[in-house]
TORPABA-515618 format. One record per residue (C-alpha): residue number from 1; residue in three letters; x, y, z. Coordinates in steps of 0.1 Angstrom, whole numbers, plus 2048, in hexadecimal, padded with zeros to 3 digits. Example, Ala and Ser with C-alpha at 12.3 -4.5 7.8 and 13.67 -1.06 7.14 Angstrom:
BEGIN
{1, 'ala', {87B, 7D3, 84E}},
{2, 'ser', {889, 7F5, 847}},
***
This chain:
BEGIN
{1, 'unk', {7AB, A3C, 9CD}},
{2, 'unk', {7AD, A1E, 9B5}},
{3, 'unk', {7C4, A01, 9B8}},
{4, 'unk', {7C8, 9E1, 9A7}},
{5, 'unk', {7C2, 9B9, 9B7}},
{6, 'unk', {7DE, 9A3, 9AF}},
{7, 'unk', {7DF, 998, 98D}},
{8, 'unk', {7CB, 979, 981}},
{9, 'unk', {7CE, 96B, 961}},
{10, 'unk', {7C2, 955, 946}},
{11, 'unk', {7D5, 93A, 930}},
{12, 'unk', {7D1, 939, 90C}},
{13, 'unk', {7DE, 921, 8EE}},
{14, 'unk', {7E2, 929, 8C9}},
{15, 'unk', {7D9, 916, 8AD}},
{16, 'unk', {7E1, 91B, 88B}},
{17, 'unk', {7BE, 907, 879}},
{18, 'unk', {7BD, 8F5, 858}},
{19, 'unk', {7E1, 8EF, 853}},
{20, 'unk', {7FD, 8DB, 85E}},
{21, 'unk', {817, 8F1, 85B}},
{22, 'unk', {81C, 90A, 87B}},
{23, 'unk', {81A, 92C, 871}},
{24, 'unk', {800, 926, 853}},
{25, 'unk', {7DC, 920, 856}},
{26, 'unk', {7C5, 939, 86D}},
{27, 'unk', {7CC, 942, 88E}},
{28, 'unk', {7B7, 93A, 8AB}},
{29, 'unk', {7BA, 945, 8CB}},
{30, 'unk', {7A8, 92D, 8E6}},
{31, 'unk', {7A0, 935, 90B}},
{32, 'unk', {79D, 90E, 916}},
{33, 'unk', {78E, 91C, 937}},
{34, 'unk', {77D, 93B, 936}},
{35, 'unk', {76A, 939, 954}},
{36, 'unk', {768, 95E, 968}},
{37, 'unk', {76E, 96E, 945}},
{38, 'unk', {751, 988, 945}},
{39, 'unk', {744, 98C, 922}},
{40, 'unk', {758, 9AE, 920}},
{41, 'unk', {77C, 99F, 928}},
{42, 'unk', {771, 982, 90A}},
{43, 'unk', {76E, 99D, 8F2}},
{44, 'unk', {78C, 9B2, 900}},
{45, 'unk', {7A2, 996, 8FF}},
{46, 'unk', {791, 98D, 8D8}},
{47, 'unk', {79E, 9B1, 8CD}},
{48, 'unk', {7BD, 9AF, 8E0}},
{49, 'unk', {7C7, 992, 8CD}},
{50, 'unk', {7BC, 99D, 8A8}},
{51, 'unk', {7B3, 97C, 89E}},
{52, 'unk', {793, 975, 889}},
{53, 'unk', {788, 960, 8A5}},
{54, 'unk', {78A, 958, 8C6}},
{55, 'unk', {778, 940, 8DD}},
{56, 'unk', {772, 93E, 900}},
{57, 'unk', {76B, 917, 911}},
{58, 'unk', {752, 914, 92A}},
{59, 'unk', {73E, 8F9, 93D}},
{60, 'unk', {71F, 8EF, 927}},
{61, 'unk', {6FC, 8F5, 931}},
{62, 'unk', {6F2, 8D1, 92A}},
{63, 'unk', {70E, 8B9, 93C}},
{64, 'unk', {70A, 8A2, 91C}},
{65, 'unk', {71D, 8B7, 90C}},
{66, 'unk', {745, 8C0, 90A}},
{67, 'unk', {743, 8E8, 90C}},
{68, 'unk', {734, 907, 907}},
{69, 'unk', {74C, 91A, 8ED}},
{70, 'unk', {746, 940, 8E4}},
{71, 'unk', {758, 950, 8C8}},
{72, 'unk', {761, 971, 8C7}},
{73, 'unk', {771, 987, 8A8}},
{74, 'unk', {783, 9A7, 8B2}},
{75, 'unk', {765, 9BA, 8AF}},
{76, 'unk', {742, 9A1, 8BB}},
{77, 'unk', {735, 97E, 8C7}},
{78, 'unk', {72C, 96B, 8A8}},
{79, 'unk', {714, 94C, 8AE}},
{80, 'unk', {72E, 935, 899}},
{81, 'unk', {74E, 933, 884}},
{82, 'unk', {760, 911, 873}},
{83, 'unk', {781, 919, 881}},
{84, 'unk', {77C, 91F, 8A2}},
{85, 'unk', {76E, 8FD, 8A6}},
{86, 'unk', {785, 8E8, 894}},
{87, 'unk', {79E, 8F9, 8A9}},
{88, 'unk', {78F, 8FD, 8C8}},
{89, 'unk', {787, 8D2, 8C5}},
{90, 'unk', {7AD, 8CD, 8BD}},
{91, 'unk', {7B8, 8E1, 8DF}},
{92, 'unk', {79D, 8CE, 8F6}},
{93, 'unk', {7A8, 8AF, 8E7}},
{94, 'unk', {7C7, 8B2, 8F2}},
{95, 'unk', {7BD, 8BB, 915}},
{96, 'unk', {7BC, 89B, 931}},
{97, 'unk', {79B, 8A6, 938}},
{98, 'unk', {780, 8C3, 931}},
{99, 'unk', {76D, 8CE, 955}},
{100, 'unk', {775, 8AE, 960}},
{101, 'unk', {76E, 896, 947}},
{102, 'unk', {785, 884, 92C}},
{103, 'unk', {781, 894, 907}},
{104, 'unk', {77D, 876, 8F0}},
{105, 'unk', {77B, 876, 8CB}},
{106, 'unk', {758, 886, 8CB}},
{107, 'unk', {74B, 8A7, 8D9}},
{108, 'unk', {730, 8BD, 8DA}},
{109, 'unk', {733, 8E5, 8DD}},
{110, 'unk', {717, 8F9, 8E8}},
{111, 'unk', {714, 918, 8D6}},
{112, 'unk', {6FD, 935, 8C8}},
{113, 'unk', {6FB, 925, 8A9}},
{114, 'unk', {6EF, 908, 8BB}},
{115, 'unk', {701, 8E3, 8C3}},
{116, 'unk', {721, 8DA, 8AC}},
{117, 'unk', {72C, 8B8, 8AB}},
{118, 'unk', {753, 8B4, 8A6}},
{119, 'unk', {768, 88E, 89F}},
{120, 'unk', {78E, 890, 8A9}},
{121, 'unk', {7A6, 87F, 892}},
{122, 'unk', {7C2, 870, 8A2}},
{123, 'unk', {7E5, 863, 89A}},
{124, 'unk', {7FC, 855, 8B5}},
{125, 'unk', {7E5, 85F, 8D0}},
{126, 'unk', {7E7, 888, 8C6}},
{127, 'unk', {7CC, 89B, 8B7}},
{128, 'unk', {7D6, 8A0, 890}},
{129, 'unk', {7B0, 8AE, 885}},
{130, 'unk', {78E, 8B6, 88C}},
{131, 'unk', {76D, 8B5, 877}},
{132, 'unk', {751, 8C8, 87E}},
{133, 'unk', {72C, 8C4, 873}},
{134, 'unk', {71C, 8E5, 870}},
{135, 'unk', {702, 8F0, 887}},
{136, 'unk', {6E5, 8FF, 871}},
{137, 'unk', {6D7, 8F4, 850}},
{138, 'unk', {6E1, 908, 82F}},
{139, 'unk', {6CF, 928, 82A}},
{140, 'unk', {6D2, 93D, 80B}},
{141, 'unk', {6C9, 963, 802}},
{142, 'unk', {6C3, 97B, 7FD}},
{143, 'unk', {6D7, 97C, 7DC}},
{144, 'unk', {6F5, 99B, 7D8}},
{145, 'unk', {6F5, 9B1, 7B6}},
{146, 'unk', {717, 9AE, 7A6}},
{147, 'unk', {720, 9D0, 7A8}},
{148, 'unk', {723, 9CF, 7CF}},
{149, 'unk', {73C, 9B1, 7D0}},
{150, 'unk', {751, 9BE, 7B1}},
{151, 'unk', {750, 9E3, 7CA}},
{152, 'unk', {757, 9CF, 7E7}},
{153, 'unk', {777, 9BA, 7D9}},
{154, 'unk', {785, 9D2, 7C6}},
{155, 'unk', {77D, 9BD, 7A3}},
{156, 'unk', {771, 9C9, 784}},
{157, 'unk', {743, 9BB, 781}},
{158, 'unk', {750, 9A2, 766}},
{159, 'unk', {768, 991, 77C}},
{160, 'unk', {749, 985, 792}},
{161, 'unk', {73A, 968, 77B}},
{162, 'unk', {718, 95C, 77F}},
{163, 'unk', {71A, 93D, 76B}},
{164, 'unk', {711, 92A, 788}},
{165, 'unk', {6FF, 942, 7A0}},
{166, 'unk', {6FD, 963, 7A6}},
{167, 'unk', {70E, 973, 7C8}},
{168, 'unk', {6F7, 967, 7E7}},
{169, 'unk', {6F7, 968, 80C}},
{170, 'unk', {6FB, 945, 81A}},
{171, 'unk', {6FE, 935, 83D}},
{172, 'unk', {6FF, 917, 853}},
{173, 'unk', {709, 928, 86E}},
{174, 'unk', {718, 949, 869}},
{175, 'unk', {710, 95E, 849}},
{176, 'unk', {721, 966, 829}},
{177, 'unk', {722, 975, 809}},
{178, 'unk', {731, 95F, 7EF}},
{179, 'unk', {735, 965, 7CA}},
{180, 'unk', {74D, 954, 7B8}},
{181, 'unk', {768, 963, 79F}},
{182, 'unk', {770, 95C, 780}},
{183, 'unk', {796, 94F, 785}},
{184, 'unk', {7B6, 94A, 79E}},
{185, 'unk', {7C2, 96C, 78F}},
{186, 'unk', {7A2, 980, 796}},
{187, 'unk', {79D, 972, 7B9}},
{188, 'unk', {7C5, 978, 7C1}},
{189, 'unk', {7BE, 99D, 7B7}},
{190, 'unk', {7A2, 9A3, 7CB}},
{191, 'unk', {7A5, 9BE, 7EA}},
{192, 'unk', {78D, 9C9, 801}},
{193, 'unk', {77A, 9ED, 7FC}},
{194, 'unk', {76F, 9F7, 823}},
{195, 'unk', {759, A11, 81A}},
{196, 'unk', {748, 9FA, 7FC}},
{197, 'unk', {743, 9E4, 81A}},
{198, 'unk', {735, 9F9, 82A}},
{199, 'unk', {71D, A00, 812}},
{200, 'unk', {717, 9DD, 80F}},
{201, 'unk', {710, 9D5, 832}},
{202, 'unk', {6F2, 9F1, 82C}},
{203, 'unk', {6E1, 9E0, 818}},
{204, 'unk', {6EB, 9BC, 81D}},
{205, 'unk', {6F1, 9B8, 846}},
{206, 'unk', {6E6, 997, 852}},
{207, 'unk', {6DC, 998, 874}},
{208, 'unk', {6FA, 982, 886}},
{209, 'unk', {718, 995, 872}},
{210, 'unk', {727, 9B3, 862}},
{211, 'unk', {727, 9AC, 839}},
{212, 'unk', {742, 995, 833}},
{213, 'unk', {74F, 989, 80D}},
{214, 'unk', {758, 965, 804}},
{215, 'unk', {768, 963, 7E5}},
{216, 'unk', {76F, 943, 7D1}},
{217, 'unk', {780, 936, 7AB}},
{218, 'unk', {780, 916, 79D}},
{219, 'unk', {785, 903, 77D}},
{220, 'unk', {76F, 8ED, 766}},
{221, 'unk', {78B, 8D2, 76B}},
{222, 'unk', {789, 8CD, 793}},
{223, 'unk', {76B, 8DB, 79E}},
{224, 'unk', {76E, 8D3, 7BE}},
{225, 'unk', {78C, 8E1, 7C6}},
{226, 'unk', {786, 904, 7CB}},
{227, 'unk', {79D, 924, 7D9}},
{228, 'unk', {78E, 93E, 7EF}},
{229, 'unk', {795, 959, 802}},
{230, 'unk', {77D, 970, 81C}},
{231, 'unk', {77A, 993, 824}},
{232, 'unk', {76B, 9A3, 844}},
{233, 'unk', {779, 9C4, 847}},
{234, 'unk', {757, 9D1, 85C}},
{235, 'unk', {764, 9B7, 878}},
{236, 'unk', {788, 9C0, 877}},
{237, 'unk', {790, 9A4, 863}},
{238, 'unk', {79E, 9B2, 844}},
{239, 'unk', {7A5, 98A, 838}},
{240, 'unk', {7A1, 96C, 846}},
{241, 'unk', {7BA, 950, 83A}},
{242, 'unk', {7A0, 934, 841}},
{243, 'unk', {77A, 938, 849}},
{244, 'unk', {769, 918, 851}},
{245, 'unk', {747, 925, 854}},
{246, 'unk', {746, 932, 82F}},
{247, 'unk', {759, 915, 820}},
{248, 'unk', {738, 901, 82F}},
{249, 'unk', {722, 918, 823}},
{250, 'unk', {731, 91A, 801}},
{251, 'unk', {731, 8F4, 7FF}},
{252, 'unk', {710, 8EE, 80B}},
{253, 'unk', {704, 908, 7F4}},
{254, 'unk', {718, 8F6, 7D6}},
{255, 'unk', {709, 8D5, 7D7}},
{256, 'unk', {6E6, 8E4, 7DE}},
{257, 'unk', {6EA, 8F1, 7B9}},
{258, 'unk', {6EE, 8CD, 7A9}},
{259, 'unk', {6D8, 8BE, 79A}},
{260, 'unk', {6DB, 89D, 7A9}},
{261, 'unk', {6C2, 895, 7C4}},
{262, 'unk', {6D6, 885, 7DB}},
{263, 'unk', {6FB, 885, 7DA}},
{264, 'unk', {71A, 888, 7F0}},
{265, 'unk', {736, 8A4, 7EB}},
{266, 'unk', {75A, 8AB, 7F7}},
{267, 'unk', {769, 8C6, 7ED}},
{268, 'unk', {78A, 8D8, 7F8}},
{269, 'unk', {78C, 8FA, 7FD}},
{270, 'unk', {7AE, 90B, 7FC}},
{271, 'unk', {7B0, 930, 80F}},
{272, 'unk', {7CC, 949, 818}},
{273, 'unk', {7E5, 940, 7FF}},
{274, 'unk', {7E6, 968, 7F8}},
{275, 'unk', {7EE, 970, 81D}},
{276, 'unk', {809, 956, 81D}},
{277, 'unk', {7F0, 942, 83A}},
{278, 'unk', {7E8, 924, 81F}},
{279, 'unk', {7CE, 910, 82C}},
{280, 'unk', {7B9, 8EF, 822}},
{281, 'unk', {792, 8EE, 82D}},
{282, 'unk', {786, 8CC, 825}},
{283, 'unk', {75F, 8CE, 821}},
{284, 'unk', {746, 8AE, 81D}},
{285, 'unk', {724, 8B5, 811}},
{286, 'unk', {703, 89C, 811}},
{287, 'unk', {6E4, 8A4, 7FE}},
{288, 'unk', {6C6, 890, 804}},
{289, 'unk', {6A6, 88D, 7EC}},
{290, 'unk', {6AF, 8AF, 7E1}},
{291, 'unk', {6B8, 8BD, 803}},
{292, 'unk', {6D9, 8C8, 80F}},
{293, 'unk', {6E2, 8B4, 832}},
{294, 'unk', {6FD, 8AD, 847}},
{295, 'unk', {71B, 8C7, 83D}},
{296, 'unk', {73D, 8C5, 84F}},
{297, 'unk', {75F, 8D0, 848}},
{298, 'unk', {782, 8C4, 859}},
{299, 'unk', {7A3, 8D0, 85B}},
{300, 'unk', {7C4, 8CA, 86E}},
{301, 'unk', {7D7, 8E5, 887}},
{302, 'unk', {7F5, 8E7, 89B}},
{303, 'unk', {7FE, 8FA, 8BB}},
{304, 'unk', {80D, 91B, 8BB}},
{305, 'unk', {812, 929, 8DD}},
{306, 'unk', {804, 927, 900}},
{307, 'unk', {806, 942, 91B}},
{308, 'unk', {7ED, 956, 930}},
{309, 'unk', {7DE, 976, 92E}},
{310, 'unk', {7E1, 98D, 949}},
{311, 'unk', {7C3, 9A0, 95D}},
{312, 'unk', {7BF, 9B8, 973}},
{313, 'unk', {7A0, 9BA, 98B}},
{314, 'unk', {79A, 9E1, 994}},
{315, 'unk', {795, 9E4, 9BC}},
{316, 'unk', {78F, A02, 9CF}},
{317, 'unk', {799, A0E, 9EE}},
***
C-alpha cells in the first residue's frame, strides 16, 4: 500500500525579462532556493510551467561566487541562456541575502557554460536591470543552405538575403542558427514548419540543443537597430519573445564581420512584437586587433507573481 508524506513545497517568482511593462517581455520562472530539487522535479517543474526557461539557484561550488544557476527549457538542461540570467540577477538582487551573504551590484553564476558575470542597475535602492557578459567566446559554423531556413520559417529562398552572410550556426554560450531576412514584412510572416525542423536538426544538431532559428531584418538607415524573432519548436518552444543568448551571438557575430580592427558596438535588438510580448535586448560588442572580445547584453524586468509549488514525497507503508 502507497501513501503520501505531508506536502513540501517550493517558492517561485516570475519575471517578465527585457521590458518594463508587466505582462510583455519573456517569462522566467526562478526557483531562488532549489536546494532538495532532484534533477527530475527541476525538469518536471520546467515543463509544468511551459516557459522557455527555468532556473534553479543553488549554493556555488567555489564560495567566491554568488550561485550555481541551472536552466531548464520544458524539454532539457541547457548549459546557458541570456534571459535566464538577466532575470534570475534581478530576483537575487532583490533578495536581503543569497545563502547568507548580501547580493551587491556584482555577481557571479556558476554554470555549464561556465562563470557569468552580471552588474545590477539600481534606482532608488530597487533592482531596475541587469547586464550580463557572456560566458564563452563567439564560435561560428558550420554555415546553413538557404533552402533549410526558407523550409523551416515558412519563407519563400529569396526572402533569406545573403548580402551580408550566409545562414550560420553561432554561439557564445548556447547555439543558433541565424540568417537574416530581407525585411520587417518577411520576418512578420515567418511561421515555424516542425517537421522541416526536424529535418533540419538531422543534419544540423549541435551537440548542447535541438535546432533552433534566429531570424533578424534591418535597414541600411539604422543598422544597428535590428528586429528578431526565434523559433525552437524541437524544445517546445514554438517562439520565444526574447532570447538573450542569440541576440549575443548575433551581435558578436555582426561586428566580427567589420572590417575595422578594433571597434566597439551597441546594438538594440527588438523581439516579440508579433506575439504581443515586445521586448528590448540591449547588446555591447568589443573587437580587439581583429578579435571579437567581451560581449554582454542588458535588459530591464519586473515581478510577476510569487507562490510555491507543491510536492509530494511517495512513502510506503
Amino acid at each position: 500500500m502507497t501513501s503520501f508524506a505531508p506536502v513540501h513545497s517550493v517558492d517561485y517568482i516570475t519575471v517578465d525579462v527585457f521590458t518594463e511593462d508587466r505582462f510583455a517581455g519573456n517569462q522566467l520562472a526562478v526557483i531562488p532556493d532549489a536546494r532538495g530539487l532532484s534533477d527530475a522535479q527541476m525538469q518536471a517543474i520546467a515543463t509544468e510551467f511551459g516557459y522557455s526557461e527555468v532556473t534553479f539557484v543553488l549554493p556555488p561550488e567555489d564560495p567566491a561566487n554568488s550561485a550555481r544557476v541551472r536552466i531548464f527549457t520544458p524539454t532539457m538542461e541547457i548549459p546557458f541562456a541570456g534571459h535566464p540570467n538577466v532575470g534570475t540577477a534581478f530576483v537575487l538582487g532583490q533578495q536581503a541575502e543569497i545563502f547568507g551573504r548580501a547580493p551587491g551590484d556584482h555577481l557571479r553564476f556558476e554554470e555549464l557554460a561556465g562563470l557569468v558575470e552580471v552588474a545590477l542597475s539600481r534606482a532608488d535602492g530597487a533592482v531596475k536591470e541587469a547586464r550580463i557578459v557572456v560566458p564563452r567566446a563567439l564560435s561560428i559554423g558550420p554555415s546553413i543552405d538557404v533552402e533549410t531556413i526558407a523550409a523551416c520559417a515558412m519563407v519563400a529562398p529569396d526572402a533569406v538575403s545573403t548580402a551580408n552572410h550566409a545562414p550560420v550556426r553561432v554561439s557564445v554560450g548556447l547555439p543558433f542558427a541565424v540568417a537574416e531576412l530581407k525585411d520587417v514584412a518577411a520576418l512578420s510572416a515567418a511561421r515555424p514548419n516542425v517537421t522541416a525542423f526536424e529535418a533540419a536538426n538531422r543534419r544540423y544538431k549541435p551537440d548542447e540543443d535541438s535546432f533552433s532559428l534566429f531570424l533578424y531584418a534591418r535597414s541600411a538607415e539604422k543598422p544597428w537597430q535590428l528586429r528578431a524573432r526565434m523559433f525552437a519548436p524541437l524544445d517546445n518552444v514554438i517562439e520565444d519573445p526574447a532570447t538573450g543568448s542569440a541576440s549575443a551571438a548575433l551581435g558578436a557575430y555582426l561586428v566580427s564581420l567589420l572590417p575595422e580592427e578594433t571597434i566597439d558596438v551597441d546594438l538594440t535588438i527588438e523581439q516579440g512584437v508579433e506575439m504581443g510580448r515586445r521586448s528590448i535586448i540591449e547588446v555591447s560588442v568589443s573587437k580587439q586587433g581583429g578579435t571579437v572580445g567581451k560581449t554582454s547584453i542588458a535588459g530591464a524586468c519586473v515581478t510577476a507573481m510569487r507562490g510555491s509549488i507543491a510536492l509530494s514525497t511517495p512513502a510506503r507503508r
